[in-house]
C-alpha positions in Angstrom: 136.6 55.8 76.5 136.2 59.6 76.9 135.6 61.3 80.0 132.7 63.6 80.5 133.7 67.2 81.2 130.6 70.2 82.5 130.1 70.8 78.9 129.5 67.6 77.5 127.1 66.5 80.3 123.5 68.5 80.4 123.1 68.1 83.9 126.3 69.5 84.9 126.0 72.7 82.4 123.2 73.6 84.3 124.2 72.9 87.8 126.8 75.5 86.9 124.4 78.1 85.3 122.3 77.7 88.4 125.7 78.6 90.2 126.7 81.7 88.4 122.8 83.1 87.9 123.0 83.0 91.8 126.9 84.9 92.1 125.4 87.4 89.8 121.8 87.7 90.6 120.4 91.4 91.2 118.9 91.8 94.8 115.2 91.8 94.8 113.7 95.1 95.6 113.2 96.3 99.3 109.5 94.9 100.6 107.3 98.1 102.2 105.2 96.8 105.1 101.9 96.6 104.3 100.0 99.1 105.5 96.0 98.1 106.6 93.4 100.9 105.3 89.8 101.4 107.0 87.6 103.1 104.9 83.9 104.7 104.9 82.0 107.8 103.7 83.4 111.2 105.6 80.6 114.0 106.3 80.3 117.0 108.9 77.3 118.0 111.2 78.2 121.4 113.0 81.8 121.0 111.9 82.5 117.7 113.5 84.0 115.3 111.0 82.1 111.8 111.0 83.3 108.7 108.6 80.3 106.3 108.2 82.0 102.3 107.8 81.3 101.4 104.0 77.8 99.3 103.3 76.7 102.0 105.8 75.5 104.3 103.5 73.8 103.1 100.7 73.5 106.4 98.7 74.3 110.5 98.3 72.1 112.6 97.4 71.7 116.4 97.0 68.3 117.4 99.5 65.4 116.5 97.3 62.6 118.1 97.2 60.0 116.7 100.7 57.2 116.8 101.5 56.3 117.4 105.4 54.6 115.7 107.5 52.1 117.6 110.6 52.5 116.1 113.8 56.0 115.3 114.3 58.8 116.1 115.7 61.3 118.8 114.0 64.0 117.1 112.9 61.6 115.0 110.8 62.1 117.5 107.8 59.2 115.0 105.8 59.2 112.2 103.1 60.8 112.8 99.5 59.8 110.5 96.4 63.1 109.4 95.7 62.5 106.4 92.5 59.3 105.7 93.6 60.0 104.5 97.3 59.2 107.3 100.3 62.1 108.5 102.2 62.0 109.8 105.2 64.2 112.5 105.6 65.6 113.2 108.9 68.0 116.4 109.9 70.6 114.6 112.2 72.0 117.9 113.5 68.3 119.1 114.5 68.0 115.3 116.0 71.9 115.8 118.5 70.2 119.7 119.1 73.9 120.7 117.5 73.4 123.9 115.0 74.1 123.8 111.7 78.1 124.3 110.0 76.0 125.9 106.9 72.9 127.8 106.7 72.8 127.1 102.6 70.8 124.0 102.1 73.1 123.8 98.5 75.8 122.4 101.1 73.8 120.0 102.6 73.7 115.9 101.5 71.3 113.2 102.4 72.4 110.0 103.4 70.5 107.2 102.3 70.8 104.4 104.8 69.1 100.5 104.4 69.3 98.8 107.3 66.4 95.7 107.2 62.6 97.0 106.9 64.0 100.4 107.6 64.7 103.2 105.0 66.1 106.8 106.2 67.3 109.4 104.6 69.7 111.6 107.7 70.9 115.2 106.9 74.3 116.4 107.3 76.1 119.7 106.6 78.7 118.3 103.5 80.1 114.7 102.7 83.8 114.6 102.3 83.5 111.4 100.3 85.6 108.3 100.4 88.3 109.1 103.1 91.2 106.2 104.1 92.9 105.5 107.6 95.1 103.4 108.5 93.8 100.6 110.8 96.4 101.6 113.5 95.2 105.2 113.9 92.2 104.2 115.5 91.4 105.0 119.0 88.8 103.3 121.1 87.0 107.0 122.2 85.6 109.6 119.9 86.0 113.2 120.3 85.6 114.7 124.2 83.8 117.5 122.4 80.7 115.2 121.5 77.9 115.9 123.4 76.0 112.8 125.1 73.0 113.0 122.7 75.6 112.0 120.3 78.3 110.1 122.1 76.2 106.6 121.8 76.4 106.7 118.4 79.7 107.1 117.7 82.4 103.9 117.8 85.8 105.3 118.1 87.5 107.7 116.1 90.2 108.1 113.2 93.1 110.5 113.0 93.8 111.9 109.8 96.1 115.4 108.5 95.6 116.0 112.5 91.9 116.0 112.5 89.9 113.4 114.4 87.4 111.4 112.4 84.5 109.8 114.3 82.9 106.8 113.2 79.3 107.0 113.6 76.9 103.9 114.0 74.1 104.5 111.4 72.4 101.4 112.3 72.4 102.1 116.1 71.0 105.1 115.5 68.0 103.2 113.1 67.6 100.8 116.0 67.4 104.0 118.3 63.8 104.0 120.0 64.0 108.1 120.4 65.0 108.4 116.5 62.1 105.4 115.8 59.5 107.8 117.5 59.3 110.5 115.3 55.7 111.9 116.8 55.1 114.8 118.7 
């Protein structure tokens, strides 16, 4: 009768491979914390930087050609013909009486925001495009600097390469009954 030894028995051998694989197993590489992102769409109106939460804004545009419309009020620039549907095209620093950060309409971008029945087109100075934050930069309050024709419409802010982001409600401001009224 022989006697079994490691080698001879399959189970052993590999109970002791498992054993020196472990002794002389590399360290797996240090874990990074995860770090949560918030995104949206950055723009400026009078050099105050807003970020618009993504499904906010629908599309970009350059300022299409519009045509305007008697009888209402002035930041109601007029409709464009943008694929065949009518957008309204609304001039959001006209609408928070805040002046202009350029005076070349070339700068200026429409935002194109759905939100139910409702179709606008709103404005602003430049769009900064997709801009990232991390979820714990955000602070409950947006700038002190906004005025209070603005303030309602804006849901906290971002800080980012020490400038302060504020998110800005687009669909507040299409439920808004002063933007809604857009007569004289």
């Amino acid at each position: 009768m022989t006697s079994k030894s490691s080698s001879s028995n399959p189970f052993n051998a590999l109970i002791e491979i498992s054993k020196r694989s472990i002794k002389f197993a590399a360290g797996l590489p240090a874990q990074d914390e995860a770090i949560e992102l918030w995104s949206g769409i950055g723009f400026t109106i009078a050099d105050i930087h807003f970020v618009a939460p993504m499904g906010a804004v629908s599309e970009i545009l350059h300022l299409p050609k519009y045509t305007t419309i008697p009888g209402v009020k002035n930041w109601m620039l007029g409709v464009a013909n943008v694929r065949g549907r009518l957008l309204p095209i609304m001039d959001l620093a006209v609408f928070f009486e805040l002046d202009h950060s350029s005076l070349n309409s070339r700068d200026r971008r429409v935002l194109i925001v759905e939100h139910g029945e409702i179709l606008s087109g709103f404005v602003v100075d430049s769009v900064h495009g997709m801009q990232y934050f991390s979820a714990d930069s955000f602070q409950e309050k947006g700038s002190k600097s906004l005025g209070n024709t603005i303030q309602p419409f804006v849901k906290g802010a971002y800080e980012k390469s020490e400038k302060q982001w504020n998110v800005f409600d687009t669909f507040i401001l299409t439920e808004n009954s002063k933007f809604l009224d857009v007569a004289v």
